[in-house]
N, C-alpha and C positions, 0 to 999 in steps of 0.2 A: 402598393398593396399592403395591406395590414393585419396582423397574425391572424385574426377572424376569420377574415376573407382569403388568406392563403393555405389555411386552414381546410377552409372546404373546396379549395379551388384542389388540395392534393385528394384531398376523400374522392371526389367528382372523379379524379385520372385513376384514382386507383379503381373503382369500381368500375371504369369504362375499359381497362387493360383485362378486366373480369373477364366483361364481356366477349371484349376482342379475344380471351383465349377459347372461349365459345364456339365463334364463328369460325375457328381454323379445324375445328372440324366437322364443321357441316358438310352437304351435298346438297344436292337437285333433288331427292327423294326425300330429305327431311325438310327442304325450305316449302315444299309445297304440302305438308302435313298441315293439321289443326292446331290454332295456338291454343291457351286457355280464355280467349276473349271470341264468344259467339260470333259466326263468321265471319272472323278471319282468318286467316292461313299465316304461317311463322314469315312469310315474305310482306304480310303484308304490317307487322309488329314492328322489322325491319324498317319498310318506307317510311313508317311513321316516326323510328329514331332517326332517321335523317332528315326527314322535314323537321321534327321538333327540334332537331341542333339548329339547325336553319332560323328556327321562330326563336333562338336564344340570341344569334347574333342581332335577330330584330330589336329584342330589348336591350343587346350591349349597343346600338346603334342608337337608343332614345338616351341609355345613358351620356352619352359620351356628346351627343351630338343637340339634346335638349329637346330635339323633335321628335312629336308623339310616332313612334312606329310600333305597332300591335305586333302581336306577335301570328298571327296571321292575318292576310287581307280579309278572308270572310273563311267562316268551318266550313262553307260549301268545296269551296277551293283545297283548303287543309285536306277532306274527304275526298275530294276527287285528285289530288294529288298522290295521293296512299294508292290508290286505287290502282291508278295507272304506272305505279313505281312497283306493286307489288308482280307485276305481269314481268319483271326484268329477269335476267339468269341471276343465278347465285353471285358469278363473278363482277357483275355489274351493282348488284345491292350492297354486297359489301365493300366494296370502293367507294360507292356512295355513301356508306354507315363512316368508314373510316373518314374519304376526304370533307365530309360533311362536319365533324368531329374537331379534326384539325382546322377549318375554316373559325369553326367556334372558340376554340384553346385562343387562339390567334384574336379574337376579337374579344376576350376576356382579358386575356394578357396585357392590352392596349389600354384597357382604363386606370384614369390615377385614381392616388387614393378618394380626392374630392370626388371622382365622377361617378364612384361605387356609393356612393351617398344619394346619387338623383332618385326622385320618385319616379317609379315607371308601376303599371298595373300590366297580372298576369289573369292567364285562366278566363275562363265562362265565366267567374263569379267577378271578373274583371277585380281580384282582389289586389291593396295599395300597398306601395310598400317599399324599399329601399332596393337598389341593382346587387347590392347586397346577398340578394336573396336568388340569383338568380342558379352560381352554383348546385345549391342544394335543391331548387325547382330542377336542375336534368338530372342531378345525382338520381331521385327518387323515379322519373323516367327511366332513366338507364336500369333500377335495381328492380323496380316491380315489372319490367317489361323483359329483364332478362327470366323473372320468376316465367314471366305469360308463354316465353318459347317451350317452355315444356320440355326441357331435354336434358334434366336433372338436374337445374340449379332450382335448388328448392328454398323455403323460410328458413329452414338449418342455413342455408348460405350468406343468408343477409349477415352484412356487418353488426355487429354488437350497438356501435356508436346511430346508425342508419336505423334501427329499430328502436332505442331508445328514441332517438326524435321525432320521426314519426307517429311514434302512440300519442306523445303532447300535440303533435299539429293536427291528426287525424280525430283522435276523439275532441281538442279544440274545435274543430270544425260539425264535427255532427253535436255537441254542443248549445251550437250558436242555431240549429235548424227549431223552428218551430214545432216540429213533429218528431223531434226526440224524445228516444224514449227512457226513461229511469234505466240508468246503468252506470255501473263503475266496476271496472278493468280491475283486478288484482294480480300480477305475476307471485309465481312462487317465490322472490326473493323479498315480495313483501310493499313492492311498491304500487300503486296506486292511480288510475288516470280515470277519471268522472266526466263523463258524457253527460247524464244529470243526476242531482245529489239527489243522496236518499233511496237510489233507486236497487234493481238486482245486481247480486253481483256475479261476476263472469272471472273465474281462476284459471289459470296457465300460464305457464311460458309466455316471454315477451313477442317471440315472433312469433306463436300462435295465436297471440291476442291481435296481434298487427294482420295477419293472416286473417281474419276476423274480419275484423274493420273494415279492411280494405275488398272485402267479397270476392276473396281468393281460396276461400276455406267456408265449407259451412259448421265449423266450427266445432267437430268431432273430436278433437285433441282436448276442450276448453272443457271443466267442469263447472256447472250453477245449477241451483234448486229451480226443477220446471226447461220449460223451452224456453232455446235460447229466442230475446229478440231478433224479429227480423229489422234489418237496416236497410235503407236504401244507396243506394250506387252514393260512393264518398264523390269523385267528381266528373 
């Protein structure tokens, strides 16, 4: 494994030890509350960290192994799998979140350096790209879906390093949409991320602008001349 890649393989543990101190104090009365993702319930945020650990070992499996495995069978399955994980008690989703987790560390840990180099494709946008990437594909699960429980880890909590990346990959990506609209990202210390040139600009904090972005905020923090753009759903 090579500094890059062990790099984020440590970001990835440390933001999931986040998590895990989360869930040690949950109950029965919070796991069945509302997340911040229209209906669903904080169990069901859960099922879906354990199947997407799930769907990571799929692509440490294409890396390692050169045959194409998707990172789910079909989103029908993916969807009805959450579904039915979110009906479990507390004590059994989080064993599942945990041993799901360590099944993943375990099949991360097993690629050489050559096999973090295979092209494997993630996401709906079936976007390409190096196994490389996979770390930081659940870091950013793990951290915006710890935001979605709702139960005080907020944008102030996101890592410094996980927020800076994000703004380049997320406004990268809306970006690239056809129906973008004129905008460029300004944080207070002055730096800069364009969605398209030329366009409004939008001031704040980096995790308020990420906040933003990501349509976790509608953007009450963020200062610009006029209303803000709306965006549509990043993925």
């Amino acid at each position: 494994m090579d500094h890059l890649v062990a790099t984020r393989v440590d970001a990835l543990r440390a933001s999931t030890a986040t998590l895990f101190r989360t869930l040690d104090d949950f109950d029965e009365q919070l796991l069945r509350g509302p997340s911040l993702l229209p209906g669903w319930s904080r169990a069901h945020v859960l099922a879906h960290l354990a199947r997407n650990a799930d769907a990571m070992v799929n692509l440490a499996t294409w890396a390692r192994t050169g045959d194409e495995t998707p990172m789910y069978a079909s989103y029908e399955k993916r969807n009805a799998d959450i579904e039915a994980g979110a009906g479990r008690s507390l004590t059994e989703l989080v064993a599942d979140v945990r041993a799901s987790d360590e099944h993943m560390m375990d099949a991360l840990n097993a690629l050489t350096t050559e096999q973090w180099s295979s092209t494997i494709r993630w996401g709906r946008a079936q976007t390409e790209g190096a196994a490389s990437a996979i770390p930081n594909i659940r870091r950013a699960e793990v951290e915006i879906h710890h935001l979605d429980l709702d139960v005080g880890y907020g944008l102030a909590q996101f890592p410094d390093d996980f927020v800076d990346n994000m703004l380049v990959e997320v406004a990268d990506d809306f970006s690239g949409r056809d129906d973008a609209p004129g905008l460029v990202l300004v944080a207070d210390d002055g730096r800069r991320w364009v969605v398209e040139p030329g366009g409004q600009e939008v001031h704040g904090r980096p995790a308020a602008l990420l906040g933003y972005l990501l349509g976790r905020t509608d953007g009450e923090d963020l200062q610009t001349d006029g209303e803000l753009p709306k965006l549509g759903a990043w993925r």
